[in-house]
Structure formats: C-alpha cells, structure tokens
C-alpha positions as CSV (number, residue, x, y, z in Angstrom):
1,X,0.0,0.0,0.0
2,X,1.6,3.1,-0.8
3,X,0.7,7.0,0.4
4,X,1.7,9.6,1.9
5,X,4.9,9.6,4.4
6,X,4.3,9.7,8.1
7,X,7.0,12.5,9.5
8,X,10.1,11.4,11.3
9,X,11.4,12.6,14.6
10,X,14.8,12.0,15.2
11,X,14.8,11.8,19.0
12,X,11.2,10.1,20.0
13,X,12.9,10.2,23.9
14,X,13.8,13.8,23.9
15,X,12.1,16.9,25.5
16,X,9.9,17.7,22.6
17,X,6.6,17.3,20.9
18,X,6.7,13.5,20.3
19,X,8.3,12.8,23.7
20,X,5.6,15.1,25.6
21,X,2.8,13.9,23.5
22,X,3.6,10.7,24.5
23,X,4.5,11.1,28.1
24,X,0.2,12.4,27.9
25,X,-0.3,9.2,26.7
26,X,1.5,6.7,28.8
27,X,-0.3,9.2,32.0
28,X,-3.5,8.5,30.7
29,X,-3.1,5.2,31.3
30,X,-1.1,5.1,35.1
31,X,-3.9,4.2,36.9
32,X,-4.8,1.1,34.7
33,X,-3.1,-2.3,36.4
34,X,-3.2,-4.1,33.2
35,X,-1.1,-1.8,31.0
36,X,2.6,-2.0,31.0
37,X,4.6,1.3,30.6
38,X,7.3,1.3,28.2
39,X,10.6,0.3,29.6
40,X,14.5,-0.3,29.4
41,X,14.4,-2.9,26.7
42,X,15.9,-2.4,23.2
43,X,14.4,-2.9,20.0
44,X,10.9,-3.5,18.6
45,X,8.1,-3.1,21.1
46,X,10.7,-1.1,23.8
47,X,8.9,2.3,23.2
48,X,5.4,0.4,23.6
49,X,2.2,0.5,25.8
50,X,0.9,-2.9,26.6
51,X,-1.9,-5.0,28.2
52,X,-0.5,-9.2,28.6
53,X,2.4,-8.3,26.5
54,X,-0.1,-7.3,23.9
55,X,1.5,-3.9,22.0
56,X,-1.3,-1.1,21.6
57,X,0.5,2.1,21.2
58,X,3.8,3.0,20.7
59,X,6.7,5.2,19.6
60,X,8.5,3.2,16.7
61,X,12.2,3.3,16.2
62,X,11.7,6.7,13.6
63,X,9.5,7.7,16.2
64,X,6.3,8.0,14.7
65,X,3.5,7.3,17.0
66,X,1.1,3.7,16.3
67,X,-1.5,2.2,17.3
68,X,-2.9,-0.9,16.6
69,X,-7.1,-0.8,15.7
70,X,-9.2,-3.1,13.5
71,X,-8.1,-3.3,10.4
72,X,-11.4,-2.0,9.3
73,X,-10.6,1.1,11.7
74,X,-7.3,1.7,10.1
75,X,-8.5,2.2,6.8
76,X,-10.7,4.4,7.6
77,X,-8.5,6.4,9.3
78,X,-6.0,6.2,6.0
79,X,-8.8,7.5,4.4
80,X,-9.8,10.2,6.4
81,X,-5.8,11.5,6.7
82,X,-5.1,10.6,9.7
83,X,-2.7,8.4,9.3
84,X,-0.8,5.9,7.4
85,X,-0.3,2.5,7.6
86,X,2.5,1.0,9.3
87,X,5.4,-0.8,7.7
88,X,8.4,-1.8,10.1
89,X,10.1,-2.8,6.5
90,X,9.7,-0.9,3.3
91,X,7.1,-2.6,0.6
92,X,5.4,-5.1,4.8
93,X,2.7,-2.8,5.9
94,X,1.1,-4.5,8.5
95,X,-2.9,-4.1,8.3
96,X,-4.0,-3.4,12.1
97,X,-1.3,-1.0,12.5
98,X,-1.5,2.9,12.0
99,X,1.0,5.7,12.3
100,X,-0.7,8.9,13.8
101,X,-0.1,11.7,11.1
102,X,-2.3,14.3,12.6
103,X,-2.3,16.5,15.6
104,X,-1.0,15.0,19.2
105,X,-4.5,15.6,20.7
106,X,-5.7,13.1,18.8
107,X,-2.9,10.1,20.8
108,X,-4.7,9.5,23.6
109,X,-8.3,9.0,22.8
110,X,-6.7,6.9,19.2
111,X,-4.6,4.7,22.3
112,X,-7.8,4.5,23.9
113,X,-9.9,2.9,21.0
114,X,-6.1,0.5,20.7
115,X,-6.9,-0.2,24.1
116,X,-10.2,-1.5,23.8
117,X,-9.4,-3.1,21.0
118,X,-6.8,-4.8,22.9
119,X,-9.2,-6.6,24.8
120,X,-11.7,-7.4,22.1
121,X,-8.8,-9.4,20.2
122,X,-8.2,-11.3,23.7
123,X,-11.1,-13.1,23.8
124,X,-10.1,-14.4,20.3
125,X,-7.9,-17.3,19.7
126,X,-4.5,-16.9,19.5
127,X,-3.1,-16.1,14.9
128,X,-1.6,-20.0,13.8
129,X,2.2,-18.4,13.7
130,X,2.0,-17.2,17.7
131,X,1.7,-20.6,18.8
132,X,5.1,-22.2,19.3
C-alpha cells in the first residue's frame, strides 16, 4: 500500500513534541493495572504500551507514534488522513497497524480505541504463527 509519508522525529525520547505527547499518553493510562509502561528494553516493542504483552500504542524506532485498531478502523483512518499504515520494512505494511499523522490531541483517545481493541482481540484465539 503506498501513500503519503508519516513525518520522522529524530529523537522520539527527547524533551519535545513527540516525547511530551507521548508522556500524555502513557499518563492516561497510570492508573490502569493491566497496562505495561514502556521500559528499558531495546528494539521493537521497547517504546510500547501494553496489556498481557499485547503492544497497543507506541513510539516506533523513527519515532512516529502507532497504534494498533481493527483493520477496518485503520483504513478508515488512512482515508480520512489521519494516518498511514505501518510498515516496520519498506514494501510489509502490516494491516491493524496505523501511524498517527495528525495533531497530538488526537494520541490519547486513538490509544484509547487501541486499548479497547486490545481486549476485544483477547477473547479471540490466538493467529496460527503465535503458537510455538
């Protein structure tokens, strides 16, 4: 799927918009037991809010800021402008994944609806290549 280029930050951890925006974020959900903040770890997923390991929002590595909605939900959003679709490699985008492309204000109630979302897709049973 090809569009529009979501903006890179350099420095997703630094004082700044991103790192603020998403300090807002991981704040609006301290008081939830089941999410786990971001923490020390290094690569893919280290820069992520999760419920049962489950990633639902995240700074990625160019530090664009993604959630992960239904599918559905995502291309909508695409089509609205409000994002576009995340691909950790050129050419892969993966289809429940967005990158944010429009103002800050809209992280937290977007990692919200990822939230939620979260738990609908734990009731489901587990995609064939998770199992070991």
């Amino acid at each position: 799927m090809r569009g529009k280029r979501a903006p890179r930050v350099r420095n997703p951890t630094a004082r700044g918009m991103t790192g603020d925006a998403f300090a807002a974020v991981i704040a609006a959900f301290a008081a939830d037991r089941q999410v786990t903040p971001p923490g020390e770890d290094k690569g893919f997923g280290s820069g992520a809010l999760k419920v049962k390991g489950r990633i639902f929002a995240m700074i990625s590595s160019k530090g664009q800021f993604v959630v992960r909605l239904r599918a559905d939900r995502v291309s909508e959003l695409i089509r609205a402008g409000h994002g576009v679709a995340f691909a950790p490699r050129p050419g892969r985008p993966m289809k429940e994944w967005l990158v944010v492309t429009t103002s800050d204000q809209t992280w937290v109630p977007l990692a919200r609806e990822a939230r939620r979302f979260i738990d609908e897709r734990g009731n489901r049973q587990p995609h064939p290549r998770s199992t070991a």
